[in-house]
OpenMM code with the backbone's topology and positions (N, CA, C; nanometers):
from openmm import Vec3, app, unit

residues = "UNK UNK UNK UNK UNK UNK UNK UNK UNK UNK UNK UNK UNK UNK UNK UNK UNK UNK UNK UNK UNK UNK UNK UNK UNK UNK UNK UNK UNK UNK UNK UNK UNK UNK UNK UNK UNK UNK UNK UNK UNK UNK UNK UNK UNK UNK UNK UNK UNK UNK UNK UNK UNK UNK UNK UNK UNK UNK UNK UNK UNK UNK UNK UNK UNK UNK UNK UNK UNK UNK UNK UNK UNK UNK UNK UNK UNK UNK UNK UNK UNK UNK UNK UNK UNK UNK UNK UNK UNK UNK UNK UNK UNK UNK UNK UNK UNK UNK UNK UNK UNK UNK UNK UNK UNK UNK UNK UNK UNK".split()
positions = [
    Vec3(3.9566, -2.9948, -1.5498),
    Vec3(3.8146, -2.9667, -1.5496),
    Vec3(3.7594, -2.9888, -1.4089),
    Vec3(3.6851, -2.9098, -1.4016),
    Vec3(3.6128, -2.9278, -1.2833),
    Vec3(3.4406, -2.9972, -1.2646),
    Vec3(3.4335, -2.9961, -1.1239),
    Vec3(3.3366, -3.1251, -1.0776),
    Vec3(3.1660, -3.0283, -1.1245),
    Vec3(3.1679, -2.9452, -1.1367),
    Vec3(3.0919, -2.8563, -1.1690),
    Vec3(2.9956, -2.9253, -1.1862),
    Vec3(2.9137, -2.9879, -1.3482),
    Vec3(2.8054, -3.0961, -1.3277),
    Vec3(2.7774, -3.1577, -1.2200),
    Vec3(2.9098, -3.2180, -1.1582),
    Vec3(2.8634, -3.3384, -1.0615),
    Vec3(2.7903, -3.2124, -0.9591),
    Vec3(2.8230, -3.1534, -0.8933),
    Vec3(2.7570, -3.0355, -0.7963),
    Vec3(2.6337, -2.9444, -0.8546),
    Vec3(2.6075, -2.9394, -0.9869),
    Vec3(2.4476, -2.8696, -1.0344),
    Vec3(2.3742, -2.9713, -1.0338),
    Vec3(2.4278, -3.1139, -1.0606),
    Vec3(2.2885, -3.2297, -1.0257),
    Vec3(2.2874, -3.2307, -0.8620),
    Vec3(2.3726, -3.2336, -0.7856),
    Vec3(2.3780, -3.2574, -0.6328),
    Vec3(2.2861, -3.1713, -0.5588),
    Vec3(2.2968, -3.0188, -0.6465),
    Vec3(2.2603, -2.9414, -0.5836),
    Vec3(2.0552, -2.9373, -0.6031),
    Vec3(2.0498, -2.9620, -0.7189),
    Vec3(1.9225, -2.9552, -0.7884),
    Vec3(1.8497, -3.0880, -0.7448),
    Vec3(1.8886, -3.1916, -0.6547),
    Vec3(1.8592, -3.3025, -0.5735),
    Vec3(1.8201, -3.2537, -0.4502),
    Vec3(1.9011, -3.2023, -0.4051),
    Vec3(1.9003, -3.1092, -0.2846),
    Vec3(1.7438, -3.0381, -0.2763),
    Vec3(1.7868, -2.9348, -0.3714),
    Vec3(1.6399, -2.8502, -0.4078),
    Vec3(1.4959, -2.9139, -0.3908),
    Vec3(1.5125, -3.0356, -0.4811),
    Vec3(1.4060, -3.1073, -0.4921),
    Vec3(1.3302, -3.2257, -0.3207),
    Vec3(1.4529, -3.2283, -0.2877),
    Vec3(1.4284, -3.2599, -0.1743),
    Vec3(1.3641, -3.2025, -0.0502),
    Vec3(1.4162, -3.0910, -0.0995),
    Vec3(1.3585, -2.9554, 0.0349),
    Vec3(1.2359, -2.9398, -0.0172),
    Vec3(1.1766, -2.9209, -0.1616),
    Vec3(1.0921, -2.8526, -0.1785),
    Vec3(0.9771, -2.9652, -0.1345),
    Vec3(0.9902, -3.0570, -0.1907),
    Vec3(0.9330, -3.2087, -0.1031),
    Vec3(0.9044, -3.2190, 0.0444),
    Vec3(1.0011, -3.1866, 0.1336),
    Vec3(0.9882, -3.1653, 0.2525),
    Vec3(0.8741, -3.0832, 0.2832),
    Vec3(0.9004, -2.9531, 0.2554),
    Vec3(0.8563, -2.8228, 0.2853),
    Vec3(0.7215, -2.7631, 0.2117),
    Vec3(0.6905, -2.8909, 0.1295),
    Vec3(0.5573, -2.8639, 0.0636),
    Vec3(0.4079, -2.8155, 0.1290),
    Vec3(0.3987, -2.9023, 0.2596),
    Vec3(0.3023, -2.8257, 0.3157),
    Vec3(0.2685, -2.6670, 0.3499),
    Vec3(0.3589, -2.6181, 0.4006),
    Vec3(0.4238, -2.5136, 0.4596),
    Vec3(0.4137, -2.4153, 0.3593),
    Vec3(0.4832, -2.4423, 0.2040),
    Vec3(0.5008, -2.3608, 0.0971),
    Vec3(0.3242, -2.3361, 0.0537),
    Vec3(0.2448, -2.4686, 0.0644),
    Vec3(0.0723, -2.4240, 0.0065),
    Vec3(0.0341, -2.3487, 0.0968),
    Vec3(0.0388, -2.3414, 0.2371),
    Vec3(-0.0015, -2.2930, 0.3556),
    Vec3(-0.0020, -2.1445, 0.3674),
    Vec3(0.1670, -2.1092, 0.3083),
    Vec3(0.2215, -1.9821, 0.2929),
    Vec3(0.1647, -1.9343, 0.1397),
    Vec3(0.1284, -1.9445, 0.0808),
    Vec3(0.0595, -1.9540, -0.0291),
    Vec3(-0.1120, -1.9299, -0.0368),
    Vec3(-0.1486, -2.0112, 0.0436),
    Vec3(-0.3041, -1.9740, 0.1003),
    Vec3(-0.3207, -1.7991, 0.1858),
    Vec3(-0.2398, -1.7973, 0.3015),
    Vec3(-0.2376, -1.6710, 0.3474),
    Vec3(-0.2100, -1.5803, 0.2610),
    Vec3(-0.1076, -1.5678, 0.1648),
    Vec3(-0.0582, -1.4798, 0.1170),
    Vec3(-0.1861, -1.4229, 0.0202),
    Vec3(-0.2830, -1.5301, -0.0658),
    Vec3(-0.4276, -1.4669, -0.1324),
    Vec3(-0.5247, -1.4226, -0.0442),
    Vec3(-0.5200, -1.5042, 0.0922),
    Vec3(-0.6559, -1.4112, 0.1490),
    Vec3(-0.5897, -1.2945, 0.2008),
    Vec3(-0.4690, -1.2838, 0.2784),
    Vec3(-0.4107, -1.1377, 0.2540),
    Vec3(-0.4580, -1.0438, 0.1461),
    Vec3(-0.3968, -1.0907, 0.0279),
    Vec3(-0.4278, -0.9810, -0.1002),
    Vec3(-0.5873, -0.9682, -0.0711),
    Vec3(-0.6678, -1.0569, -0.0304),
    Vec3(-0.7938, -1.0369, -0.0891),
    Vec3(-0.8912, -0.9643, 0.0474),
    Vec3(-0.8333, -0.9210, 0.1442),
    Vec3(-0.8295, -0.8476, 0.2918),
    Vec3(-0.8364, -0.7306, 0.2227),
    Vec3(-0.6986, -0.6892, 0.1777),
    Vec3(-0.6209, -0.5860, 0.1576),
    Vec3(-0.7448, -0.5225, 0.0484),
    Vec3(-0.7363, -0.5815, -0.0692),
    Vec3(-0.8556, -0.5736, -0.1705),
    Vec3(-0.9535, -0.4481, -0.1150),
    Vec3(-0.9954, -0.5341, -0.0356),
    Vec3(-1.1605, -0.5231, -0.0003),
    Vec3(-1.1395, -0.3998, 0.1214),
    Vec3(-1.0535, -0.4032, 0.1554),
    Vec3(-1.0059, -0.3015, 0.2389),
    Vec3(-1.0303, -0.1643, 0.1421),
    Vec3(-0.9620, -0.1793, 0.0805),
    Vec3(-0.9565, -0.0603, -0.0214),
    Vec3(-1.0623, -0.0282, -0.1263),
    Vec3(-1.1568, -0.1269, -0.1503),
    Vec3(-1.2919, -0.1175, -0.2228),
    Vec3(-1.3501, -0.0130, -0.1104),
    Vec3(-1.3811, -0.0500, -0.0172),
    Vec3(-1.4861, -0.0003, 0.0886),
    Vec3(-1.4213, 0.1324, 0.0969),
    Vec3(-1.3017, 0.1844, 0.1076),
    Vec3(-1.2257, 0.2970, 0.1525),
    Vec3(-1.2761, 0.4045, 0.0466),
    Vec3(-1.2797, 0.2908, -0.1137),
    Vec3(-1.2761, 0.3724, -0.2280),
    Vec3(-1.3895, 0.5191, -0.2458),
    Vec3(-1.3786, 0.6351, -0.1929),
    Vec3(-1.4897, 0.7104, -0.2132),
    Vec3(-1.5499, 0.7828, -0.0460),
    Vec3(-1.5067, 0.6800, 0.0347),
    Vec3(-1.5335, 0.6965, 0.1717),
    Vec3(-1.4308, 0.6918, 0.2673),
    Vec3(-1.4405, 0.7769, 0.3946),
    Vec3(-1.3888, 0.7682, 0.5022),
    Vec3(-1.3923, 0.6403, 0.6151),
    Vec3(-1.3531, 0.6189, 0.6824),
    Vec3(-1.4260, 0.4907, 0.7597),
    Vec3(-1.3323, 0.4685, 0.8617),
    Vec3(-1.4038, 0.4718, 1.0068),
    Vec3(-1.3653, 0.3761, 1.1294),
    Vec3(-1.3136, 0.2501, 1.1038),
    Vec3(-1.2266, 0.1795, 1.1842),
    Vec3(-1.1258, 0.0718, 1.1839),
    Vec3(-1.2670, -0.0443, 1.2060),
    Vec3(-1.3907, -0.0103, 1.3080),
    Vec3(-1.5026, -0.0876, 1.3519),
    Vec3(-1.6070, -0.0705, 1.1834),
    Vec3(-1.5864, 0.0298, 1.1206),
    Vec3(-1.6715, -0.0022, 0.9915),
    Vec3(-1.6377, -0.0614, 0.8983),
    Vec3(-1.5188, -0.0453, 0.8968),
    Vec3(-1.4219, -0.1514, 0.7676),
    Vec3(-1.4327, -0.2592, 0.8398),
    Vec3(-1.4582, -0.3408, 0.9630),
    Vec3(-1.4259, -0.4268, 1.0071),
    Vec3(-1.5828, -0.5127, 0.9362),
    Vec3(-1.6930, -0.3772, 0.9719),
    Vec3(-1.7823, -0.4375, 0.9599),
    Vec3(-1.8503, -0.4836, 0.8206),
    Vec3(-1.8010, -0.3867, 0.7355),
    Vec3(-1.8303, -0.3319, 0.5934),
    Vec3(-1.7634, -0.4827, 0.5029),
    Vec3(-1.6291, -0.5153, 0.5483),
    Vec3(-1.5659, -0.6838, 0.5031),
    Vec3(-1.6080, -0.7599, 0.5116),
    Vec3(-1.6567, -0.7767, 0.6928),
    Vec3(-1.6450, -0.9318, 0.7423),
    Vec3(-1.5572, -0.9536, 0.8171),
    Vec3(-1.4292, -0.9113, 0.8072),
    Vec3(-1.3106, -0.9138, 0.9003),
    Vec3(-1.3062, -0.9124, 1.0311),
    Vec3(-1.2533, -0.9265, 1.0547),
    Vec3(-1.1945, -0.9197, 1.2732),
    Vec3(-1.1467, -0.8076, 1.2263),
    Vec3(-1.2242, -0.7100, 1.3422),
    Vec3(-1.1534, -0.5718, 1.4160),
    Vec3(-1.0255, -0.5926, 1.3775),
    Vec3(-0.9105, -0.7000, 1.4969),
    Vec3(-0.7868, -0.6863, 1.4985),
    Vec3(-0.7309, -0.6905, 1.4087),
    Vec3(-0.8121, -0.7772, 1.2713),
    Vec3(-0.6881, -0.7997, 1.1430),
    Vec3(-0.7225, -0.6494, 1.1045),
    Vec3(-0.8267, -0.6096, 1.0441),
    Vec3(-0.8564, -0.4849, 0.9975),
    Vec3(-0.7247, -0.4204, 1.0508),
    Vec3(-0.7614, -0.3542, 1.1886),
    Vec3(-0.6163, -0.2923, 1.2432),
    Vec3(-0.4705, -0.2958, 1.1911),
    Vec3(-0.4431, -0.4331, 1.1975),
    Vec3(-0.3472, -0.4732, 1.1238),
    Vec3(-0.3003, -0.4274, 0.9950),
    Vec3(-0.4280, -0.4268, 0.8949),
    Vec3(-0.3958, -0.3984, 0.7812),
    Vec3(-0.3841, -0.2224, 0.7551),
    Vec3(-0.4858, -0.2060, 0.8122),
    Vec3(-0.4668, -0.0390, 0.8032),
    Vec3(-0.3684, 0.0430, 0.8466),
    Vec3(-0.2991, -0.0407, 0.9635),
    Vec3(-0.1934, -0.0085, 1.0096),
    Vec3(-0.0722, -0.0069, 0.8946),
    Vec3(-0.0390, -0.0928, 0.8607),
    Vec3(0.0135, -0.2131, 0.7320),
    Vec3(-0.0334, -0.0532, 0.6265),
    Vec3(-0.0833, -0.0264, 0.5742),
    Vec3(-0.1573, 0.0220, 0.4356),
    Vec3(-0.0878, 0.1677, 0.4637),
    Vec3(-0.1505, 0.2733, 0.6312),
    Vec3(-0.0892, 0.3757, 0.6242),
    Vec3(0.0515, 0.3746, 0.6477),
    Vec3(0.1207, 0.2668, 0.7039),
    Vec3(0.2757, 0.2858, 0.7174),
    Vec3(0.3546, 0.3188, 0.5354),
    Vec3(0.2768, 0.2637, 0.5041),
    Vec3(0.3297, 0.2562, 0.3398),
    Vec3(0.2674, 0.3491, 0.2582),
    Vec3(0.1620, 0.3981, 0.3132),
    Vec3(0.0906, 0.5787, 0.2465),
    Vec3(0.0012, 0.4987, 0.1135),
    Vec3(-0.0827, 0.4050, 0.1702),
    Vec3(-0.1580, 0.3697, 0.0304),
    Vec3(-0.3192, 0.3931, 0.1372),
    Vec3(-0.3333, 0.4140, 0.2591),
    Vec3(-0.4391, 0.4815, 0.2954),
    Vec3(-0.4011, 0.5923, 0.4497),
    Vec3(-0.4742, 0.6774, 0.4510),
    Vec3(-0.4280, 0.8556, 0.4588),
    Vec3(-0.5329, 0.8299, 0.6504),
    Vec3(-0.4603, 0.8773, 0.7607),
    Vec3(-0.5770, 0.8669, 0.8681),
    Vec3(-0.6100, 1.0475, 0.8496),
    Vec3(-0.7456, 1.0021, 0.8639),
    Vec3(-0.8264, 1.1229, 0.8483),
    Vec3(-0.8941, 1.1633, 1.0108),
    Vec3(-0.9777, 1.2834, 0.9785),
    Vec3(-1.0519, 1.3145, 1.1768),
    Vec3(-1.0685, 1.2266, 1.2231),
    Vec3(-1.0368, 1.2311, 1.3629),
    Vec3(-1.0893, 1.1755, 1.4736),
    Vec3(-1.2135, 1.1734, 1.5077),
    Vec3(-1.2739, 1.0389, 1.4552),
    Vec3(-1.4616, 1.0367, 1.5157),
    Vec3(-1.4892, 0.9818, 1.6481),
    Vec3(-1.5112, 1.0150, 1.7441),
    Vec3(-1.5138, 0.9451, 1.8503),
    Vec3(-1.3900, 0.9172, 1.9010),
    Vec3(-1.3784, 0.7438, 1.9616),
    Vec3(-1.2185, 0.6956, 1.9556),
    Vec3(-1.1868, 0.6607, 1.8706),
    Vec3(-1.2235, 0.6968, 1.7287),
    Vec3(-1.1345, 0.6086, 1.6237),
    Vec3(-1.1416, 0.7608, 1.5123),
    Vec3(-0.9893, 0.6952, 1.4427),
    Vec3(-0.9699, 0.8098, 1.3250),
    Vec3(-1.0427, 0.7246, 1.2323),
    Vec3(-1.0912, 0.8135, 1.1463),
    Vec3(-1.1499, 0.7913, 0.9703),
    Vec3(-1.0146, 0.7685, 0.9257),
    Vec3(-0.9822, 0.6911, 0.7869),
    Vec3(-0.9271, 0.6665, 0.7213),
    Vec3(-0.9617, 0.6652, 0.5402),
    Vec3(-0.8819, 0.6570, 0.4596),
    Vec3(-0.9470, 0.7167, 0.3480),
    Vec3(-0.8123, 0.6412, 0.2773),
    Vec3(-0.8183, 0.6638, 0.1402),
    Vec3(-0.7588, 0.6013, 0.0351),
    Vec3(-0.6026, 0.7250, 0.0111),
    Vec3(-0.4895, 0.6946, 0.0234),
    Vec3(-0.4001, 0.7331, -0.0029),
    Vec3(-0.3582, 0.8255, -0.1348),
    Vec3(-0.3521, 0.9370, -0.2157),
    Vec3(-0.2986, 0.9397, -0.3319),
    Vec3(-0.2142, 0.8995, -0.3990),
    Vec3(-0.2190, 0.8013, -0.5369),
    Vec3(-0.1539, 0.7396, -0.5654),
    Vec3(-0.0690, 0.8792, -0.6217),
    Vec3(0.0727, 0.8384, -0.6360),
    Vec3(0.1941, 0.9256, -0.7031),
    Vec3(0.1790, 0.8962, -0.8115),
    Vec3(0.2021, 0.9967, -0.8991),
    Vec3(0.2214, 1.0056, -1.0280),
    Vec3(0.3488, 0.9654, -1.0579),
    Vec3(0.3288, 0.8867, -1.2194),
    Vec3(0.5112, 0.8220, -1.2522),
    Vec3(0.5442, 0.9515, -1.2851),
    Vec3(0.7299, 0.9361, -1.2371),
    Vec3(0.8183, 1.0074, -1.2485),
    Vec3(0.8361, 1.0124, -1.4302),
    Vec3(0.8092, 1.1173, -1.4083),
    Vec3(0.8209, 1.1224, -1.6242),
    Vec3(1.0153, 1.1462, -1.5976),
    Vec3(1.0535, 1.0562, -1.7123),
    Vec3(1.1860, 1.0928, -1.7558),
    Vec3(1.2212, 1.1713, -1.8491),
    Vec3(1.3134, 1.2801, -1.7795),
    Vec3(1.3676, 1.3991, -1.8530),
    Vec3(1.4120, 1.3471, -1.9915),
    Vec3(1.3613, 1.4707, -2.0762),
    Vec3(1.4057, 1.4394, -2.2558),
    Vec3(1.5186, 1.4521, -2.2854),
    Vec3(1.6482, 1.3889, -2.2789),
    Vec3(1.7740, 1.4134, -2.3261),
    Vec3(1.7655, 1.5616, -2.4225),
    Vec3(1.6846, 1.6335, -2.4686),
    Vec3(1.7167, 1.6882, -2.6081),
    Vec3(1.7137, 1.8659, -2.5239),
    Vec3(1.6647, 1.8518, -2.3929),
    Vec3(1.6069, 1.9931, -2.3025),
    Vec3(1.7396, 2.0646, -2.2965),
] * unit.nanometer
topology = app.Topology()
chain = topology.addChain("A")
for resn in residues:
    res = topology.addResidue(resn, chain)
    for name in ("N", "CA", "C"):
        topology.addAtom(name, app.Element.getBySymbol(name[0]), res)
């Protein structure tokens, strides 16, 4: 037989230890990660229906210019918002079309 137990308690000590350690860090990463979502959110409320400069979403949030940037950048790399005309120096931006689910073929066709 093998040591097996003795190494799932060793290991699950281990675990508990790190997570102990690393607790600050884990709430920290945890905090960013909701006001992220809640950036992103609001990003896309304001978009919802309208076009908008990187300086109107900035303004329309609350946000910093630069995060805005960030995110829109972030949003069209992944096609969940679309850059639209060029107003001035800045493109309009707009809400992405969501894809339709892939319907699965009927075995019976």
């Amino acid at each position: 037989m093998s040591d097996a137990p003795t190494e799932i308690a060793a290991d699950k000590t281990a675990l508990k230890k790190l997570k102990a350690a690393r607790k600050e860090q884990i709430a920290a990463g945890t905090i960013r990660m909701k006001e992220q979502r809640r950036a992103v959110k609001a990003i896309k409320a304001h978009l919802e229906g309208a076009e908008l400069t990187v300086p109107e979403i900035a303004a329309a949030t609350g946000l910093p210019g630069s995060e805005v940037l960030w995110y829109v950048a972030t949003l069209k790399k992944y096609g969940e918002i679309l850059e639209g005309p060029k107003d001035g120096s800045y493109f309009r931006y707009r809400l992405g079309q969501t894809p339709a689910p892939i319907a699965e073929a009927d075995p019976a066709e």
